[in-house]
C-alpha positions as a Markdown table, in Angstrom:
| # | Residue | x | y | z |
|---|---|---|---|---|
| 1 | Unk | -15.2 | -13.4 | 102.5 |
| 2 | Unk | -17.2 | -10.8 | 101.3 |
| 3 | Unk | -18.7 | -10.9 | 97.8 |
| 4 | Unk | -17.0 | -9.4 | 95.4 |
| 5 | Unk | -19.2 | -6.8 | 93.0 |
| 6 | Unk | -19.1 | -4.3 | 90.6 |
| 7 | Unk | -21.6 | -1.4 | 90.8 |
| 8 | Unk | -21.9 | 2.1 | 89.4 |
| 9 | Unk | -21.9 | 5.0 | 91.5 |
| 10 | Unk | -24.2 | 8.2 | 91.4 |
| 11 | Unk | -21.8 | 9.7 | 88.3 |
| 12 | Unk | -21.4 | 6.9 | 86.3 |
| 13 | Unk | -18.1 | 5.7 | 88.3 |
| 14 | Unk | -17.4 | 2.0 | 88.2 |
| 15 | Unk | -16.6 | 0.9 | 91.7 |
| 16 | Unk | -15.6 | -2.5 | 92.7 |
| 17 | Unk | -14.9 | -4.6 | 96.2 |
| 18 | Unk | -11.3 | -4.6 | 95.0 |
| 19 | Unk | -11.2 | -0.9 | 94.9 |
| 20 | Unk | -11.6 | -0.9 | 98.6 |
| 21 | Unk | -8.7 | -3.7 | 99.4 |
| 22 | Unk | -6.3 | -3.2 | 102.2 |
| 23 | Unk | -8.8 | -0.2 | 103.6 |
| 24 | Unk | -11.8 | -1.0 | 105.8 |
| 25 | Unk | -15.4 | -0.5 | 104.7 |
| 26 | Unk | -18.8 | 0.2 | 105.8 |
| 27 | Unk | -21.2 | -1.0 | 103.2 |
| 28 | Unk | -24.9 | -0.3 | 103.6 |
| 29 | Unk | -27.6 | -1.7 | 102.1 |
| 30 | Unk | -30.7 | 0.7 | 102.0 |
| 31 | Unk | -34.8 | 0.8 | 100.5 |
| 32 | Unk | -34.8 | 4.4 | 98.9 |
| 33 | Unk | -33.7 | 7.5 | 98.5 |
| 34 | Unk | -35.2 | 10.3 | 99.8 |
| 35 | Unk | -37.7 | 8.5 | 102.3 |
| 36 | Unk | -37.5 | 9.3 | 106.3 |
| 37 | Unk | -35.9 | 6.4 | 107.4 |
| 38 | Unk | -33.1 | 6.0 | 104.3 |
| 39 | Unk | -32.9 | 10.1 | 104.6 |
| 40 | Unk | -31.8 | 9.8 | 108.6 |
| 41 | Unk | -29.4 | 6.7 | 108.0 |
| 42 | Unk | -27.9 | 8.6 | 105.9 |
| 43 | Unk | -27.6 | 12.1 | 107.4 |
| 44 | Unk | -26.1 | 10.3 | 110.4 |
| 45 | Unk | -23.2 | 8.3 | 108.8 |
| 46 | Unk | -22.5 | 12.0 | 107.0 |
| 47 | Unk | -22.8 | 13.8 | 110.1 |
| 48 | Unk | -20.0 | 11.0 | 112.0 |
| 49 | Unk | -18.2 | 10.6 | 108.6 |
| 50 | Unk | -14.9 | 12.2 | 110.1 |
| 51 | Unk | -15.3 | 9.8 | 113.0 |
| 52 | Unk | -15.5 | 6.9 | 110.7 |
| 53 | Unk | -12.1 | 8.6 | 108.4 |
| 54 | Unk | -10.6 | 8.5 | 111.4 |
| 55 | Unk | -11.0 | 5.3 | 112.4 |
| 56 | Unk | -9.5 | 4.2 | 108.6 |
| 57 | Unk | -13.3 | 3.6 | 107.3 |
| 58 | Unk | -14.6 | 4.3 | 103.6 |
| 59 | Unk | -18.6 | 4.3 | 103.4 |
| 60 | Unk | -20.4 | 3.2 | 100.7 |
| 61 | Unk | -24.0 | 3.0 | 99.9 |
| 62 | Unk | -26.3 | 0.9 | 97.9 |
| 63 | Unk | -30.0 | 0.6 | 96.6 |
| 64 | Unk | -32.1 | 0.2 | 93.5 |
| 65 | Unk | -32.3 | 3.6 | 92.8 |
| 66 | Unk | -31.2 | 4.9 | 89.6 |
| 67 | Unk | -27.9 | 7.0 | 89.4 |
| 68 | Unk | -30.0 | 10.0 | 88.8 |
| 69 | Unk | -31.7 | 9.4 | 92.2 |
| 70 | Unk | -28.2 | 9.1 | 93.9 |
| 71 | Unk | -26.9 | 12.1 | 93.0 |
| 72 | Unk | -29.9 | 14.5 | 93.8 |
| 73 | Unk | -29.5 | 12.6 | 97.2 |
| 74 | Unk | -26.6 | 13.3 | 97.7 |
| 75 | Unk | -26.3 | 17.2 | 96.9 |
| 76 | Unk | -29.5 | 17.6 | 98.8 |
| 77 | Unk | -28.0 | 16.1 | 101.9 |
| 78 | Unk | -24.4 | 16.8 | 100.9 |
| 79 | Unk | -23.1 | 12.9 | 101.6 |
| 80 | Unk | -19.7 | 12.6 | 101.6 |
| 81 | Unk | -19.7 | 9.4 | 100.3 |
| 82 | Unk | -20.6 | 7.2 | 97.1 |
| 83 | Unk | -23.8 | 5.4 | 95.9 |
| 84 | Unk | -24.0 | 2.4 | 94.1 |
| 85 | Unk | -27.3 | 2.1 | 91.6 |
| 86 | Unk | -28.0 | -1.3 | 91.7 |
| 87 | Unk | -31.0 | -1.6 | 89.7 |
| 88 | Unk | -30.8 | -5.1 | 89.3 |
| 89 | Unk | -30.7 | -6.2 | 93.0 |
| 90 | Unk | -27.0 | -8.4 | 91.8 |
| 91 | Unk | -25.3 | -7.0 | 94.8 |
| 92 | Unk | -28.2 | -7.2 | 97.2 |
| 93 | Unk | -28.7 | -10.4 | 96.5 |
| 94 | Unk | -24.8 | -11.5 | 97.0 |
| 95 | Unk | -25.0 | -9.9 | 100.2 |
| 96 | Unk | -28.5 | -11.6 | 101.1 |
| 97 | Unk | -30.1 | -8.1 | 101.3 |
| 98 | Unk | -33.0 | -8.9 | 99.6 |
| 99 | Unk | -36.0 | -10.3 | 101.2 |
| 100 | Unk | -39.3 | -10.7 | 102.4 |
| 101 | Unk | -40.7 | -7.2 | 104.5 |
| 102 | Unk | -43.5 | -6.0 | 105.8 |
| 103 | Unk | -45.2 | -2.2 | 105.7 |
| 104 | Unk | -48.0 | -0.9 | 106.6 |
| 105 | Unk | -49.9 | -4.0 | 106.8 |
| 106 | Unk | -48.5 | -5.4 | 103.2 |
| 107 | Unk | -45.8 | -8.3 | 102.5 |
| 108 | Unk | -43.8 | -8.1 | 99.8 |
| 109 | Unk | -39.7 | -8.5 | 98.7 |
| 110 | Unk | -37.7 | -5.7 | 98.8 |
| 111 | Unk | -34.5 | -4.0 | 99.8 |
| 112 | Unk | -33.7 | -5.3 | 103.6 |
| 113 | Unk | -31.6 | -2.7 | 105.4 |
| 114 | Unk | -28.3 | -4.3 | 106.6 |
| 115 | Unk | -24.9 | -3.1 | 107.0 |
| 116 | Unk | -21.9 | -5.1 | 106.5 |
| 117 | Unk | -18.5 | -3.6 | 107.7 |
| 118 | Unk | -15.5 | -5.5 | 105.9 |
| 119 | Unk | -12.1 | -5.5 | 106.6 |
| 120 | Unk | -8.9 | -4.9 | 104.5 |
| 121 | Unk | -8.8 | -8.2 | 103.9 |
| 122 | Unk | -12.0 | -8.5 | 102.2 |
| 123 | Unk | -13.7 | -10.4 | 105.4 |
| 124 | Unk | -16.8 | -9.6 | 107.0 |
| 125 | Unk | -15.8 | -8.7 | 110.2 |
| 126 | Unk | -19.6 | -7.3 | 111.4 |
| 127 | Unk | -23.1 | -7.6 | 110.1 |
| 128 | Unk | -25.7 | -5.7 | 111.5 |
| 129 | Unk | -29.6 | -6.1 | 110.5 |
| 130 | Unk | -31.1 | -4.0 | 113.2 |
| 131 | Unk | -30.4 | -1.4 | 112.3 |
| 132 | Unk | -31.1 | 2.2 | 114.1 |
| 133 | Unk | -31.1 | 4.9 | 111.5 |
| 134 | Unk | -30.8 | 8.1 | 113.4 |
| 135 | Unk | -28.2 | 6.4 | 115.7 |
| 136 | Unk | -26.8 | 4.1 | 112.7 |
| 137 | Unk | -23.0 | 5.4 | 113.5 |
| 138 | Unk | -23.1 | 4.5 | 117.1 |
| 139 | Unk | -23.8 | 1.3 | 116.2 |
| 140 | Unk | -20.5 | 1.2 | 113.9 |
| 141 | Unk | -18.3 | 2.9 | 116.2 |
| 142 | Unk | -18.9 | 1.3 | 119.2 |
């Protein structure tokens, strides 16, 4: 089963697992807005977003970033689809996406990038933690 959270999205929303029952969801778990990597994740789940409607999926992203953060990312980029602040880490840590990285040389704990697509049922049906993030959808829809 997946774990259950609650989470506030880029406008202040409360948005909870529940909210998503009997409807299939792509939850992703990403470091920061507005870098390269986070930036072409994102563009491409937006870019295949009809694909993904189509196929009865809901998107949802999260990261530490504030709400603020969210929603500048999301009107520069125009995502059709929510983003949870999680300043806390509580739902990256349920969902084990929090961890030991490495960059540029440097160790330290941060935001691991994984995807988790759960079912109506509220079961994890998919996990993916390699993920590509200019071909992040072809993944998904395979």
């Amino acid at each position: 089963m997946a774990p259950d959270f609650t989470g506030k999205d880029q406008d202040g929303n409360i948005i909870n697992l529940s909210d998503y029952k009997g409807k299939k969801l792509v939850l992703y778990f990403y470091p920061k807005d507005n870098t390269p990597g986070c930036t072409a994740e994102a563009c491409d789940l937006r870019d295949n977003y009809n694909r993904f409607e189509a196929a009865g999926y809901k998107i949802l992203g999260v990261s530490k970033d504030s709400g603020k953060s969210h929603k500048g990312f999301i009107e520069k980029f125009n995502l059709p689809f929510p983003l949870i602040s999680d300043t806390e880490a509580t739902i990256i840590k349920a969902y084990d996406a929090w961890g030991r990285k490495k960059f540029m040389g440097r160790e330290f704990d941060g935001i691991l990038r994984k995807t988790f697509v759960i079912g109506e049922n509220g079961v994890i049906e998919d996990i993916i933690e390699k993920v590509e993030t200019k071909a992040h959808s072809a993944q998904l829809l395979k």
